[in-house]
N, C-alpha and C positions, 0 to 999 in steps of 0.2 A: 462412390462406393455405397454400396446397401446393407443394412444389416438386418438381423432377424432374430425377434424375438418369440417366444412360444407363452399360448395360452392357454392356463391350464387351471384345474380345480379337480374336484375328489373322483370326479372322469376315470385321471391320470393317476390313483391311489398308488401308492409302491414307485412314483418313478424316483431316478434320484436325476438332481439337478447336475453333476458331476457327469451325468452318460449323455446329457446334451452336447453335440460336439457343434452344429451349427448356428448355438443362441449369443448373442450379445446379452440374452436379459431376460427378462421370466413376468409376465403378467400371472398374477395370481388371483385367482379368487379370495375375498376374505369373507363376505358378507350378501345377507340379500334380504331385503323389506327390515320388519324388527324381528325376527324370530329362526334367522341363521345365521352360522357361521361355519367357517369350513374346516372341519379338522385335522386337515394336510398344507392350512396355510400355513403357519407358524414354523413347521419344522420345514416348508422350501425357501420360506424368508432368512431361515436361520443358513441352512444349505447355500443360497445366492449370496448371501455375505459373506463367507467362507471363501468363495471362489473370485468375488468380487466382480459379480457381473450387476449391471442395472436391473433392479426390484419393482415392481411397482404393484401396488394392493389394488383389486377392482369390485365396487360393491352395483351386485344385481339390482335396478332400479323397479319398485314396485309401486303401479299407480295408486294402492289404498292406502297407504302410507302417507302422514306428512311430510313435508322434509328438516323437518325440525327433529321429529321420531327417529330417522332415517338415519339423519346426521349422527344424532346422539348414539346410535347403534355401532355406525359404521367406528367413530371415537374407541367405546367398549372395546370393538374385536383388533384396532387396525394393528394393535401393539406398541409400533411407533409413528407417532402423528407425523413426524418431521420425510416419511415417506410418500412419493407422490401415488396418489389416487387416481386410477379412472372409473368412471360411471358407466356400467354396461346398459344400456336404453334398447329394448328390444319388447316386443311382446311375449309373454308368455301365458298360453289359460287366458283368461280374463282381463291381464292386465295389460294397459296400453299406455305407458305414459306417456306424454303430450310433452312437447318444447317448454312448454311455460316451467311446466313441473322439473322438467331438467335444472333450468336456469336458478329456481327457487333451491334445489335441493344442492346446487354449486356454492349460494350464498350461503346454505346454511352448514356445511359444512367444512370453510371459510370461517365461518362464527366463531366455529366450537375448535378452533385450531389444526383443519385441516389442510391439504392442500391437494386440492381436485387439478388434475393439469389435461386427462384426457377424457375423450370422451367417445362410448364407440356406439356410434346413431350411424347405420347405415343404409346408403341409397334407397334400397327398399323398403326400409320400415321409414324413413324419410318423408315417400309416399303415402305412404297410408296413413301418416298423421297431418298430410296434407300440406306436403312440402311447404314448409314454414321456413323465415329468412330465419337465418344462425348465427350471421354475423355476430353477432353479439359475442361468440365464441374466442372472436380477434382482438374485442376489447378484455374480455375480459384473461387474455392469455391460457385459455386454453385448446389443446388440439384434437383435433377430431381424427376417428379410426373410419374408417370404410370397411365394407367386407362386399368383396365379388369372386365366387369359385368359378370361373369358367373350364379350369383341367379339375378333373376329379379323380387324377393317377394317385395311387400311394406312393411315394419316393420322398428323394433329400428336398430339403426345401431350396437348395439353388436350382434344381433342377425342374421342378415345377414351378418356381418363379420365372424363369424364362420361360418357358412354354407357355405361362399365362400373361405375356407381352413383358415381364420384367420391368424396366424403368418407365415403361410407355403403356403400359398395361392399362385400362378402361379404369382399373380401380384408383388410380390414383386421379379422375378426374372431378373437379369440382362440381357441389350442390350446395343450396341453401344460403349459396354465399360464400361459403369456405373450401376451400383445397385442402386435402387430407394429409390429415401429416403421416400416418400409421395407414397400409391397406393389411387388412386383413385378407389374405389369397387363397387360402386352401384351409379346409379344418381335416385334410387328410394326411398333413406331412409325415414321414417314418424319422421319426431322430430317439436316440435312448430307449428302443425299443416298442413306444407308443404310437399310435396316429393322434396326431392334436392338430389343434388350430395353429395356424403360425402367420403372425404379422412383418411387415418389410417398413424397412425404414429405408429414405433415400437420403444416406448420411452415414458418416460414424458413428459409431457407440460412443465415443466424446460429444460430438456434438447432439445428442439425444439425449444422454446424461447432462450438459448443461439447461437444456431448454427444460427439463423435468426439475433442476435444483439437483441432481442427486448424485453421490461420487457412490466407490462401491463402500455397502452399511457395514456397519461396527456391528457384531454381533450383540446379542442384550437378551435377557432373562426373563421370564414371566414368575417364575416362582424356582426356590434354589437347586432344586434339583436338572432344571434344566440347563443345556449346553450356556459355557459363559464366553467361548470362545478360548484363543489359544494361549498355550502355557509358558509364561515368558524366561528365558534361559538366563535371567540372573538367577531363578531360585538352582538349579542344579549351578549355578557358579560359585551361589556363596554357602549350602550345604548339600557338598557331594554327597550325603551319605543316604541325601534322598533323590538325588538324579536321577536312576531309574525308575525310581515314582512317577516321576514329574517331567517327562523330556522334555529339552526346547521345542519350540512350536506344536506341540502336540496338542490335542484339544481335550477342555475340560468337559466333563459328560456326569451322568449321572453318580458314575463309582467316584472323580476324581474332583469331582467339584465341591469340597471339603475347604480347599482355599481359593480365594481368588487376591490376587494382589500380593505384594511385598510384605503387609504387614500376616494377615496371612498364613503365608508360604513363612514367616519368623515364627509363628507361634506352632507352627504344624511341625515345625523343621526342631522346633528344641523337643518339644511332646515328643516326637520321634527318638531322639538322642535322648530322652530320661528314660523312655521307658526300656530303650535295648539297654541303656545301662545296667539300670535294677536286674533285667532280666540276666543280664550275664553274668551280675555277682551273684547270683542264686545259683544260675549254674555252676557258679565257678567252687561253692560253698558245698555241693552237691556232690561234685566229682572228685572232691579234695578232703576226705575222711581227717574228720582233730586226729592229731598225734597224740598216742599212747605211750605212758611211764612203764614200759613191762615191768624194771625195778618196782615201781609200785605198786603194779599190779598183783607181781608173786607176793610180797609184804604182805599184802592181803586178805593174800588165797592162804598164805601159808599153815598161820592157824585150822583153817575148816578142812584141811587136807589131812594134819595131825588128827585132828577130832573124828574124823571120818565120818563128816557132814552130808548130807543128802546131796543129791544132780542139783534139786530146784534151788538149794540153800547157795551151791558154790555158784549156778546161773544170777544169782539175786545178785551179789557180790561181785560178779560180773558187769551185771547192768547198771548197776550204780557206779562204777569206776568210768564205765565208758562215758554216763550223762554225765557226770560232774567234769571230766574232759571237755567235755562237747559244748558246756557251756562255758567252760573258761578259756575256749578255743573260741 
């Protein structure tokens, strides 16, 4: 079996990871030298865990850069360390970075609590840094991407996967020393409405998610207004009166993410049930006029009616019966 993951960064701005129908999993851009990050990783790392497909962050390897610098950067953006990492090695402009630099920027991101697993150095750029052995890659358990377009159709990515030999395909053949684990086949596949790059795995999405460490992510927060993931259905079990709030499985977002957790969802849920209380004895003191002594009230009137007292005098006489009801109601 093969599967197929799509590689994507702010390219792909607007896609949603939900209209992927061909992916096992989502190579995301997070990072690149010390001076970016992407601003559409976060929210499809948030999106892939939702769905539960394989995650993986990849930071642009830049040859002015230490890898001490690099590492610490990639740290900053990745959100969560405990996600595997690949290293995209390529040139770009000016930079070229070299195998050594690779291997350096592997350790030191290792150091700082990462975990680099892949790494996409392919055949061609392989060359021009003067095919250098890689092996090292096998010691140190990490796997290598390839990339060869030989079809340049837009279509599904099974469909260009076969046409560009499929299982037997040129890309998956070995350099450097290593056999590729990932080929990258086409940067023109049509899935969720984009053309991206889309890598093939010769295996299950289990068995890619075990070699990676990684099952599908738990959602998690950078700051409280962001998505915390979804809304667990004891709180509509144990006060209904905020169920429609709060569905089961529904997801927490900006408007709803007020509680998260049991404790929580108790303090939201009583706040709730004090304040329509209040709110309903008011109304209910509102709609519900004190009752009137009319006997008292002619008792009264009676005198300033004999007297032939003015409008304002019998109104005054008036108002004072009704407040003094109204507070001993």
């Amino acid at each position: 079996m093969t599967v197929f993951l799509a590689d994507i960064s702010s390219y792909e701005h607007g896609l949603s990871i939900a209209d992927l129908h061909d992916c096992a999993g989502i190579l995301a851009k997070c990072s690149e030298g010390t001076y970016y990050s992407d601003a559409d990783y976060d929210g499809w790392r948030r999106q892939t865990a939702t769905l539960g497909k394989i995650f993986v962050a990849y930071d642009f390897v830049k040859d002015n850069e230490t890898a001490d610098a690099q590492a610490a950067w990639i740290a900053d953006h990745i959100v969560d360390k405990t996600l595997p990492l690949m290293l995209d090695v390529e040139t770009e402009g000016t930079s070229k970075p070299n195998f050594g630099q690779v291997v350096a920027l592997i350790k030191a991101c290792r150091a700082r609590g990462l975990r680099p697993k892949l790494v996409y150095l392919p055949y061609w750029y392989w060359q021009q840094i003067g095919s250098p052995d890689m092996s090292v890659l096998n010691t140190l358990g990490v796997g290598l991407i390839s990339s060869s377009y030989p079809n340049l159709t837009i279509a599904a990515a099974g469909q260009v996967y076969a046409a560009d030999g499929g299982d037997k395909g040129n890309g998956w053949n070995s350099y450097g020393g290593v056999a590729p684990m990932l080929w990258q086949f086409s940067d023109r596949i049509l899935d969720g409405g984009k053309a991206m790059d889309m890598n093939a795995y010769r295996g299950t999405a289990a068995q890619l998610a075990t070699f990676l460490g990684s099952a599908a992510q738990t959602p998690t927060t950078t700051d409280p207004g962001d998505a915390m993931g979804t809304i667990p259905a004891t709180i509509g079990q144990k006060w209904p009166e905020i169920a429609a709030d709060f569905p089961a499985n529904g997801q927490f977002d900006n408007d709803t993410a007020l509680i998260y957790g049991d404790a929580g969802a108790r303090a939201a849920a009583l706040y709730a049930k004090q304040a329509r209380d209040a709110v309903n004895a008011l109304a209910a003191k509102i709609q519900q006029p004190p009752a009137v002594d009319v006997k008292a009230l002619a008792a009264a009137l009676q005198p300033l009616l004999t007297t032939g007292a003015t409008a304002d005098q019998i109104a005054t006489a008036v108002m004072h019966h009704l407040s003094a009801a109204t507070a001993n109601g």
